[in-house]
N, CA and C atoms as a LAMMPS dump frame, in Angstrom:
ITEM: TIMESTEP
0
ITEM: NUMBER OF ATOMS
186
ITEM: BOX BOUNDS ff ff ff
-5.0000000000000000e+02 5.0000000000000000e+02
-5.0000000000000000e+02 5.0000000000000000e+02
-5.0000000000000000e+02 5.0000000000000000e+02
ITEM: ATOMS id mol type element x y z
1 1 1 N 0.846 -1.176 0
2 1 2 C 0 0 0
3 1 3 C 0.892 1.241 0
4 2 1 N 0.517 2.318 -0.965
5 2 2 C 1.346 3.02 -1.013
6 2 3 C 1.117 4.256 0.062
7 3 1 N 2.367 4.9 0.552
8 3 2 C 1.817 5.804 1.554
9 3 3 C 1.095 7.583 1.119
10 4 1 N 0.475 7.408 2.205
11 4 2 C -0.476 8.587 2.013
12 4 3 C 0.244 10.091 2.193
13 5 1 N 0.424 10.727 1.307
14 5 2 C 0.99 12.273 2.174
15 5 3 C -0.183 13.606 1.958
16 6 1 N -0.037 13.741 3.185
17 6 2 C -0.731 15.252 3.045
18 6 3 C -0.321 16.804 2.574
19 7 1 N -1.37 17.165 2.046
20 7 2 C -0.398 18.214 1.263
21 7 3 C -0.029 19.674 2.348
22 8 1 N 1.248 20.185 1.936
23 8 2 C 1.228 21.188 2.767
24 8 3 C 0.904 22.276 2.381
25 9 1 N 0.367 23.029 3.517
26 9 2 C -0.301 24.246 3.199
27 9 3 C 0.922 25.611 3.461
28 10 1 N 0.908 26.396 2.636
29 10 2 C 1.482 27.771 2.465
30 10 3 C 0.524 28.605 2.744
31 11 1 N 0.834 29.599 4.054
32 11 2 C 0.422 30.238 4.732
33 11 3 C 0.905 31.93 3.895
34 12 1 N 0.392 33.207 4.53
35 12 2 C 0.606 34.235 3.884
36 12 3 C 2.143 34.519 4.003
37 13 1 N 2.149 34.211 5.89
38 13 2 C 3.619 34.074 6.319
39 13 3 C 4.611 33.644 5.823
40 14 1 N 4.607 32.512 5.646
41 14 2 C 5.101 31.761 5.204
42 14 3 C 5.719 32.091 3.521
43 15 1 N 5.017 32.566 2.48
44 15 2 C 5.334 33.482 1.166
45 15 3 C 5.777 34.553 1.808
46 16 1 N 5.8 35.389 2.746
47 16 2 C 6.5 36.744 3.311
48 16 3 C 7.87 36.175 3.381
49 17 1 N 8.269 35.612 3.894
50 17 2 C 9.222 35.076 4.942
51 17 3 C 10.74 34.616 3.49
52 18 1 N 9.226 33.795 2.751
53 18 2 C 10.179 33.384 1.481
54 18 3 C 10.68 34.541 1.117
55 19 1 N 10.012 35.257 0.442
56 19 2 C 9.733 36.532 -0.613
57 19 3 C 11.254 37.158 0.469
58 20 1 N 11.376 37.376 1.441
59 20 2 C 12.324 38.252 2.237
60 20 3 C 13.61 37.611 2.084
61 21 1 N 13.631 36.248 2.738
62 21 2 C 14.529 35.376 2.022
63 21 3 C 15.486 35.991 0.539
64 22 1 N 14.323 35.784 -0.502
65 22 2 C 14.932 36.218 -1.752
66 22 3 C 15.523 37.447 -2.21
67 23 1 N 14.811 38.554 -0.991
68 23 2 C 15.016 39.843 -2.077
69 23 3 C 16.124 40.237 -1
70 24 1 N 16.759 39.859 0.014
71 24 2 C 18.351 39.69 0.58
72 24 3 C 19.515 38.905 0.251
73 25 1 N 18.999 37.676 -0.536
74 25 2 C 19.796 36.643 -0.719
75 25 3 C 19.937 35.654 0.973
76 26 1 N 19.184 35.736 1.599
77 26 2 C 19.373 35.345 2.903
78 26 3 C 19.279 33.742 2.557
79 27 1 N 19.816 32.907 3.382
80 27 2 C 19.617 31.494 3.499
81 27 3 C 19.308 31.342 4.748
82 28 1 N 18.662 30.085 4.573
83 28 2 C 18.414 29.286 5.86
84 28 3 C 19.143 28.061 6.093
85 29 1 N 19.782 28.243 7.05
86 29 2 C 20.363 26.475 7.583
87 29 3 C 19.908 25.711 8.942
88 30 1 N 19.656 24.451 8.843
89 30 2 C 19.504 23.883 10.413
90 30 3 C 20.975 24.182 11.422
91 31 1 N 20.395 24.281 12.593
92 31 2 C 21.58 24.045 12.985
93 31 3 C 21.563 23.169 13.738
94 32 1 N 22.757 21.938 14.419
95 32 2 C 22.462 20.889 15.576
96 32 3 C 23.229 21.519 16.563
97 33 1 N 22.204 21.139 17.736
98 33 2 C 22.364 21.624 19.065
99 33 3 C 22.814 19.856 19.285
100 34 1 N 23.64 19.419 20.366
101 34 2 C 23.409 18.205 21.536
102 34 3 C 22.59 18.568 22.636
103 35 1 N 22.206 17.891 23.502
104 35 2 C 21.104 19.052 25.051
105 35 3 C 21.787 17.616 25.499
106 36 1 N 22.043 18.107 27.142
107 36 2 C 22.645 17.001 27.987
108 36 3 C 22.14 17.925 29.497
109 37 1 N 21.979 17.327 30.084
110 37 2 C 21.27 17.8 31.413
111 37 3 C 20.933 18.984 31.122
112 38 1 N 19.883 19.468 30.261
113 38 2 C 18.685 20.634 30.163
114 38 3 C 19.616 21.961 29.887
115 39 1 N 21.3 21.756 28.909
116 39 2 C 22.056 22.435 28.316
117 39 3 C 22.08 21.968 27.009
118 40 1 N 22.377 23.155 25.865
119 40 2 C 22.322 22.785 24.359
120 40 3 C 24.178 22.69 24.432
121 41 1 N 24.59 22.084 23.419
122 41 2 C 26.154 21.851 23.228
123 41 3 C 26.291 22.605 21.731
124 42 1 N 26.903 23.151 21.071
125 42 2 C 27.354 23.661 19.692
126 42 3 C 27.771 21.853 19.503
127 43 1 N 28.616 21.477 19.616
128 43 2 C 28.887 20.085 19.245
129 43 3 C 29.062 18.639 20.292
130 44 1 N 29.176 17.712 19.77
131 44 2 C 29.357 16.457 20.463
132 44 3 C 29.895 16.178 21.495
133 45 1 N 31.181 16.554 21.351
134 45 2 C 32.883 16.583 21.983
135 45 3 C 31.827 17.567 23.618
136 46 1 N 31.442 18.64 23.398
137 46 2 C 31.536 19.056 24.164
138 46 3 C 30.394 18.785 25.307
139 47 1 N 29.187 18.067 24.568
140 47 2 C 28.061 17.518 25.945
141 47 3 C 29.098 15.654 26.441
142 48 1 N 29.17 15.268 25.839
143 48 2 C 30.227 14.253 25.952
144 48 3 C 31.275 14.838 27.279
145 49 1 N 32.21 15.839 27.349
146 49 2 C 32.989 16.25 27.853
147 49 3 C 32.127 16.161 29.449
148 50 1 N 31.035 17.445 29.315
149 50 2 C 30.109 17.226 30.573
150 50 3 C 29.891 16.629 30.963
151 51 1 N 28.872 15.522 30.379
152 51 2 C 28.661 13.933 30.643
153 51 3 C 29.7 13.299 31.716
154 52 1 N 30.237 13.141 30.655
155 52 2 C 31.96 12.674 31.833
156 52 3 C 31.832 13.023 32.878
157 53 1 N 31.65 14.218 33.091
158 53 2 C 32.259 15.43 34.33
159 53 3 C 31.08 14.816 35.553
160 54 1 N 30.07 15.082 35.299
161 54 2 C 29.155 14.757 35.808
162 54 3 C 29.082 13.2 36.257
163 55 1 N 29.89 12.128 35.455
164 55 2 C 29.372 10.979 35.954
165 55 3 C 30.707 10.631 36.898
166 56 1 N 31.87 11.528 36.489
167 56 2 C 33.253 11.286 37.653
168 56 3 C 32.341 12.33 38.765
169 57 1 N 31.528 12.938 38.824
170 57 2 C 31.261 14.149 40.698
171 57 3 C 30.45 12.759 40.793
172 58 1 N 29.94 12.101 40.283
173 58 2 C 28.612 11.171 41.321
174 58 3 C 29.363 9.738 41.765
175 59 1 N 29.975 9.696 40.828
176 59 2 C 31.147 8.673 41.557
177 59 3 C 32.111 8.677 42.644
178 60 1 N 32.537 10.317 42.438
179 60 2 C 33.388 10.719 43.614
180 60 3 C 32.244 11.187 45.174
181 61 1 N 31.595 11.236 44.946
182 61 2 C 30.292 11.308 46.143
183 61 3 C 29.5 9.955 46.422
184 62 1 N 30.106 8.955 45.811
185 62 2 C 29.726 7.718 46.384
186 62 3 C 30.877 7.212 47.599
């Protein structure tokens, strides 16, 4: 069965937003956050780093 998609709707906003986009040359990019105890990370290395940190204080308080 083939799957169903719904179509999306374009809002007025949504053509503003474009339209502004274009007449700056502006782009849009995602960006990735990591989140590690209710903090965003710019990259991996660095909620990783925390992580660590956090699991050597609960070890050292055992």
């Amino acid at each position: 069965m083939a799957a169903q998609h719904s179509p999306v709707q374009t809002t007025s906003k949504d053509v503003k937003k474009r339209d502004l986009l274009r007449q700056y040359g502006i782009i849009c990019v995602s960006v990735e956050y990591f989140q590690y105890g209710g903090f965003r990370y710019p990259n991996l290395e660095e909620a990783v780093s925390q992580a660590k940190r956090d699991q050597y204080a609960h070890e050292s308080d055992i």
